[in-house]
MIBAVEX-32014 format. One record per residue: residue number from 1; residue in three letters; x, y, z of N, C-alpha, C in turn. Coordinates in steps of 0.2 Angstrom, whole numbers, m for minus. Layout:
residues N
{atom NUM ALA {X Y Z} {X Y Z} {X Y Z}}
...
END
This chain:
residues 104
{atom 1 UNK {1093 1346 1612} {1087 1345 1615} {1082 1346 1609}}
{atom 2 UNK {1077 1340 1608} {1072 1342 1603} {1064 1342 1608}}
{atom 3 UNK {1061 1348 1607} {1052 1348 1609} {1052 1343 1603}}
{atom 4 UNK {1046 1337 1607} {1043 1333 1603} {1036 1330 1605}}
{atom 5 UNK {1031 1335 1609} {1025 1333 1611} {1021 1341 1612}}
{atom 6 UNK {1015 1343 1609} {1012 1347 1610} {1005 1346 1615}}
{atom 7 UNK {1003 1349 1621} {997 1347 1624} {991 1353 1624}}
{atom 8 UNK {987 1352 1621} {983 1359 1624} {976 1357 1628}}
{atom 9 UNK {975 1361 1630} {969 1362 1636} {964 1366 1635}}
{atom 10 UNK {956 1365 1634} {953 1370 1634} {945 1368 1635}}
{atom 11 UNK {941 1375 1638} {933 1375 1639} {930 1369 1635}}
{atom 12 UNK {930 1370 1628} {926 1367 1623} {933 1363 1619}}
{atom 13 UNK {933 1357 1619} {938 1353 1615} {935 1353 1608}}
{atom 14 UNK {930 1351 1607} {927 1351 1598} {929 1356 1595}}
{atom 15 UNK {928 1364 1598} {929 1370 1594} {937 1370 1593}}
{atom 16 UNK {941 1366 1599} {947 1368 1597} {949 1364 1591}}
{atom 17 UNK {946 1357 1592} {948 1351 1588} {946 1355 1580}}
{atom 18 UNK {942 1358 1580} {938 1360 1571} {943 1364 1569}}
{atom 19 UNK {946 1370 1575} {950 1376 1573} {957 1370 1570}}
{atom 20 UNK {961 1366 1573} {968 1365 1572} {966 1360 1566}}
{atom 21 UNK {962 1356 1564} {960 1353 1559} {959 1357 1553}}
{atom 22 UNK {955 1363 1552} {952 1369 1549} {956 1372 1545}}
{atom 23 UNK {962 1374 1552} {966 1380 1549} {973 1375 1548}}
{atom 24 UNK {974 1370 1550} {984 1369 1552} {981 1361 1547}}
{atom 25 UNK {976 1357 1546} {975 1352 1541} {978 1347 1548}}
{atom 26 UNK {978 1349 1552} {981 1343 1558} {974 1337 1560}}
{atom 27 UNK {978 1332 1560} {972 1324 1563} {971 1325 1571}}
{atom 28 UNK {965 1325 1574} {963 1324 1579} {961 1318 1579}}
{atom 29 UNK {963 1312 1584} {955 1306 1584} {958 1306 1594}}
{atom 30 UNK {952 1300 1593} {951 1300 1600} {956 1295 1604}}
{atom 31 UNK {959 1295 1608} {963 1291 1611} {961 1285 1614}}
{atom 32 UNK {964 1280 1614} {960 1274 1615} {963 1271 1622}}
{atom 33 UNK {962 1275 1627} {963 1274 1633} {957 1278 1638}}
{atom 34 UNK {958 1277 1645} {954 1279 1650} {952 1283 1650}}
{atom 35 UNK {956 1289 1647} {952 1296 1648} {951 1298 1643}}
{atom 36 UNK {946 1305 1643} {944 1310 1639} {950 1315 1635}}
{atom 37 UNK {954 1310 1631} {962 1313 1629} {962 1311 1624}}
{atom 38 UNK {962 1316 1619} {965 1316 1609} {969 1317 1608}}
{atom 39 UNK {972 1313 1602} {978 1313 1599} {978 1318 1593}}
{atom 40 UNK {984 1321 1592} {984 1331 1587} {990 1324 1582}}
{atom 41 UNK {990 1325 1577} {994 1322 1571} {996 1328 1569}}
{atom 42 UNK {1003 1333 1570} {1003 1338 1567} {1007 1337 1561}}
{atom 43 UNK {1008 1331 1558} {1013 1331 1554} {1012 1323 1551}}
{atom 44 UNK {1014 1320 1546} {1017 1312 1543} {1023 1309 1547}}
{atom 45 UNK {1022 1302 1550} {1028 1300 1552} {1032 1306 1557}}
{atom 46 UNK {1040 1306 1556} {1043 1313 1560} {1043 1318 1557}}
{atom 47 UNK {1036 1320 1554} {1035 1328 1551} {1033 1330 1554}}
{atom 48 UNK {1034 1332 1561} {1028 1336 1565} {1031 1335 1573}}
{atom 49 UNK {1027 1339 1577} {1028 1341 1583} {1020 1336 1587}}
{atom 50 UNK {1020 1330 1587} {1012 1327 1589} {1011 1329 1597}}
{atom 51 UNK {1005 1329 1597} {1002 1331 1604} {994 1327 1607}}
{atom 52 UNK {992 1331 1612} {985 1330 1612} {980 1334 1616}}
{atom 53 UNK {975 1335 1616} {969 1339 1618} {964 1335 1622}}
{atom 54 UNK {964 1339 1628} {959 1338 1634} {955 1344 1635}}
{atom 55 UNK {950 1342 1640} {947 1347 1642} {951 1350 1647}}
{atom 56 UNK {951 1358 1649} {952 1361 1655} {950 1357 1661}}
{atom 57 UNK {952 1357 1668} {951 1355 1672} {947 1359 1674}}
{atom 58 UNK {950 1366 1674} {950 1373 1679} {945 1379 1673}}
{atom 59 UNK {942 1375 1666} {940 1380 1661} {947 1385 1659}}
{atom 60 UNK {953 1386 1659} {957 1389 1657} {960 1386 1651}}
{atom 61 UNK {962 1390 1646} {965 1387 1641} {972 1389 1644}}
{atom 62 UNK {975 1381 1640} {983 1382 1641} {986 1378 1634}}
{atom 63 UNK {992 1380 1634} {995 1376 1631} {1002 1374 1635}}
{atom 64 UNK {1002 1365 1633} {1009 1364 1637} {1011 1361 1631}}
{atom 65 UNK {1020 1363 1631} {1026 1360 1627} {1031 1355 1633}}
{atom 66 UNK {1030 1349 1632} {1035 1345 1633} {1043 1344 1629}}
{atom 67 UNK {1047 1347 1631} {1054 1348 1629} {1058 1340 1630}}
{atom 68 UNK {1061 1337 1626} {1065 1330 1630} {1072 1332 1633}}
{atom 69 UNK {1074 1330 1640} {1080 1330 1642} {1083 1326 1645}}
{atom 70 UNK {1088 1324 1647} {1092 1319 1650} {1088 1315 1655}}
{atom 71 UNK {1089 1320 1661} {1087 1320 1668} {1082 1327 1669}}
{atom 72 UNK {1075 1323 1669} {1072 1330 1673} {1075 1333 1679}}
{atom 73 UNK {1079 1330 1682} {1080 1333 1693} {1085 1338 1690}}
{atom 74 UNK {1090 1334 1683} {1098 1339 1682} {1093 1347 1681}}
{atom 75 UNK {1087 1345 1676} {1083 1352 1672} {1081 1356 1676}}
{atom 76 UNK {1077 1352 1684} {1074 1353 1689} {1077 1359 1691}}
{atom 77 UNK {1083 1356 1692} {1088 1362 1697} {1089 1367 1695}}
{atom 78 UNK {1091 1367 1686} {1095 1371 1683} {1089 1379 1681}}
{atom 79 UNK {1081 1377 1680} {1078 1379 1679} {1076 1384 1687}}
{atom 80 UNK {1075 1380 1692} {1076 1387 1696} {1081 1391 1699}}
{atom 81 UNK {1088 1389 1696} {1092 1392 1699} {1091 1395 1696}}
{atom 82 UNK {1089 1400 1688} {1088 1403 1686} {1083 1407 1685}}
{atom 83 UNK {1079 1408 1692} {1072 1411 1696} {1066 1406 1690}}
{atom 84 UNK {1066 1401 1689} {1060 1396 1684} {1055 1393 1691}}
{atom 85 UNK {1050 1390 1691} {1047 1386 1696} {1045 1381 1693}}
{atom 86 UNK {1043 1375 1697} {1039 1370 1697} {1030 1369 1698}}
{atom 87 UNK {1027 1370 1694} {1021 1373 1695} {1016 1365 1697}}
{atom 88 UNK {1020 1360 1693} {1017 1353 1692} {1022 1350 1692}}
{atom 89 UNK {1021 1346 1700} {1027 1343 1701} {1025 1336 1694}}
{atom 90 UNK {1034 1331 1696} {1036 1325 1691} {1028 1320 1691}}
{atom 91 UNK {1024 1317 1686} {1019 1312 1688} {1020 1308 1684}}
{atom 92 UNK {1014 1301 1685} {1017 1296 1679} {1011 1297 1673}}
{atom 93 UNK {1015 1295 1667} {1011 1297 1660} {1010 1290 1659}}
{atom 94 UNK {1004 1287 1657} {1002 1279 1656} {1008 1278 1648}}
{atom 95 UNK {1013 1274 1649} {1016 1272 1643} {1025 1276 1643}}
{atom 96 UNK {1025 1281 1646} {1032 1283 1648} {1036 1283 1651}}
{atom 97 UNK {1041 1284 1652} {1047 1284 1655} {1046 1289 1662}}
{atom 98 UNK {1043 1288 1668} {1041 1294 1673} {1045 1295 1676}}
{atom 99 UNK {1052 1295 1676} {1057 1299 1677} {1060 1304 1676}}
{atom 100 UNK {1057 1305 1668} {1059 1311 1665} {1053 1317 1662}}
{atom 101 UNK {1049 1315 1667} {1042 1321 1664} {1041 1325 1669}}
{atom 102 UNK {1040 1330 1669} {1041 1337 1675} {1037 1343 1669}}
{atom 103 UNK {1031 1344 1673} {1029 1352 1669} {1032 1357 1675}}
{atom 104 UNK {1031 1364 1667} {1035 1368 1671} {1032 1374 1668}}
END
């Protein structure tokens, strides 16, 4: 399995945007779709882990990592047999595959 997308979440996105630019030399620009959603360039081409940055819904800062796996339901299960939960169920992501996206 490779992580291959990083999302973060936060009060004020500009202060985050200056920090990961500042300190990590990472590209921020704005996404060119409907929502208020930037693109993190952590890396050249496959040099990096890409991602992107929204505002908190709830003002809490979070970070999500998106893991790639087969089958979300296979990971679903396997994740709380394990005492893991589902916090956010599976939705659809404009452009991918929404059979295999589930946060957790």
């Amino acid at each position: 399995m490779e992580s291959y997308i990083l999302k973060f979440k936060s009060r004020n996105r500009r202060s985050l945007q200056n920090f990961l630019e500042n300190v990590f030399g990472w590209k921020v620009e704005k996404w060119d779709g409907p929502d208020d959603y930037w693109l993190v360039q952590t890396g050249e081409e496959a040099d990096g882990i890409d991602g992107g940055l929204m505002k908190s819904p709830d003002g809490e800062t979070r970070t999500v990592n998106v893991i790639h796996v087969d089958s979300v339901d296979e990971y679903t299960s396997k994740i709380e047999a394990e005492g893991g939960r589902i916090v956010v169920p599976k939705m659809p992501i404009l452009g991918w595959d929404m059979s295999r996206m589930r946060m957790m």
